[in-house]
N, C-alpha and C positions, 0 to 999 in steps of 0.2 A: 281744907285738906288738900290729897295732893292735886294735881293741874297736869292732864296735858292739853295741847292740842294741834291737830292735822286738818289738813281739806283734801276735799273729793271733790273731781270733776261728774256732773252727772252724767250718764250715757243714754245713749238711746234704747238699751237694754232696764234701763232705768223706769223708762215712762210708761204712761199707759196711752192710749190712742187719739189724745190730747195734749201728748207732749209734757203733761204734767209726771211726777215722782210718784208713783205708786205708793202707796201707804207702808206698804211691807219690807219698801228697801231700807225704809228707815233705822228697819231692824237689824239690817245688816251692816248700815253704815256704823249704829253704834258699837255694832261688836268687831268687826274691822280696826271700828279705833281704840276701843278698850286693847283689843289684840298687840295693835299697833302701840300704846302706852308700856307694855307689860315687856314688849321685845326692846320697845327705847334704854327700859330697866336690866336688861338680861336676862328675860326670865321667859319662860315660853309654857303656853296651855297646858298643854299634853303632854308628860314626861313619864317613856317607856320603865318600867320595872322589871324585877325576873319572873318566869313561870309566865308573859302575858299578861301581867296584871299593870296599870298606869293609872299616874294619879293626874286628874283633869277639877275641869269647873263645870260643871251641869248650872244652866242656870234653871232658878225656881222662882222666878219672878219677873217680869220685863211689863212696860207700860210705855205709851207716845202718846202725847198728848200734840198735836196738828195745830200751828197758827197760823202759815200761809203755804200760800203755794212753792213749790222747787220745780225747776224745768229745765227740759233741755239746755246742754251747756252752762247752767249756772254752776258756778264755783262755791260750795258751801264750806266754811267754815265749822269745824267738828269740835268741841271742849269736854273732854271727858274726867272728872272728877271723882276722887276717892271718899264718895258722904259718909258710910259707913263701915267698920271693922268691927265684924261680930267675931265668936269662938271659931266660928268652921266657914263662916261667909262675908261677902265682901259685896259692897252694895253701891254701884255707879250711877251716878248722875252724868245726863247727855243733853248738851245743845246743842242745836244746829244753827248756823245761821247761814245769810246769806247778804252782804255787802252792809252788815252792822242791825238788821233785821232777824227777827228773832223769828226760825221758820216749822221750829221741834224741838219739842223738849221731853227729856224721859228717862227713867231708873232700870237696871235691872240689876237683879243679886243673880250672885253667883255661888255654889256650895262647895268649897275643897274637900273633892271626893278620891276615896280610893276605887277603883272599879275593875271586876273582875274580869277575865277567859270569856266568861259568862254574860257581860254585861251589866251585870248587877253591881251597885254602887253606895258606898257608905261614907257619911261625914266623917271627917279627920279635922283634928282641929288646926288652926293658923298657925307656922311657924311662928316665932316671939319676931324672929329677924326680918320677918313681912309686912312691910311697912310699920312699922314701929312708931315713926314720928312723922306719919303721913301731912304734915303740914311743912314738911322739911323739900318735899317731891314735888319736883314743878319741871316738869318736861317739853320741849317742842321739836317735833321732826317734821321737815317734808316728806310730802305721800308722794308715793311712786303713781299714784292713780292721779294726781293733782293736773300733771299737763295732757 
């Protein structure tokens, strides 16, 4: 399915007191790069409506499974992949690596929601025109985070 992929330099805001990657950022690199995939496409998270109301992606799913260590300064390689298209949700596969070394790997879905004034939010289902032949999408950008 479809392919992108970007790198991230780690920072020192990254580690924990050991200089290694904190477990949690991993969370946020994958969603950084999904982010980053979706603006490669033209297409952006958060899209304001009238009355206050926008339709976004809450996700209802996320997992990382840890195989080695990320440190200071290392340059990780990020691949984020379209596994699945469901009716209302869209479900990412994440690697990370690090100089051809496999250092995290992990999924998370995402639910296209309408969300209210309120906060309150409800599944809408996939546009036909969103990713439609998700094995057609194969993307690569430099990350502004990279040097």
């Amino acid at each position: 399915m479809a392919d992108f992929h970007t790198r991230r330099r780690i920072e020192f805001a990254d580690t924990d007191m050991a200089g290694i990657c904190h477990f949690a950022r991993f969370f946020v690199f994958m969603e950084s790069a999904e982010h980053e995939f979706l603006a490669s496409l033209g297409m952006r998270v958060m899209v304001d409506e009238e009355a206050g109301w926008q339709i976004g992606w809450p996700r209802v799913a996320a997992s990382c499974d840890y195989l080695a260590p990320a440190r200071f300064g290392d340059v990780l390689d990020l691949r984020v992949r379209l596994l699945r298209r469901g009716r209302t949700s869209l479900t990412w596969e994440h690697e990370i690596s690090r100089d051809g070394t496999l250092v995290a790997r992990g999924t998370v879905t995402t639910v296209r929601c309408r969300i209210g004034p309120d906060g309150t939010a409800a599944p809408i289902p996939l546009p036909p025109s969103l990713f439609p032949e998700p094995d057609a999408l194969v993307s690569s950008a430099p990350s502004p985070r990279e040097s």
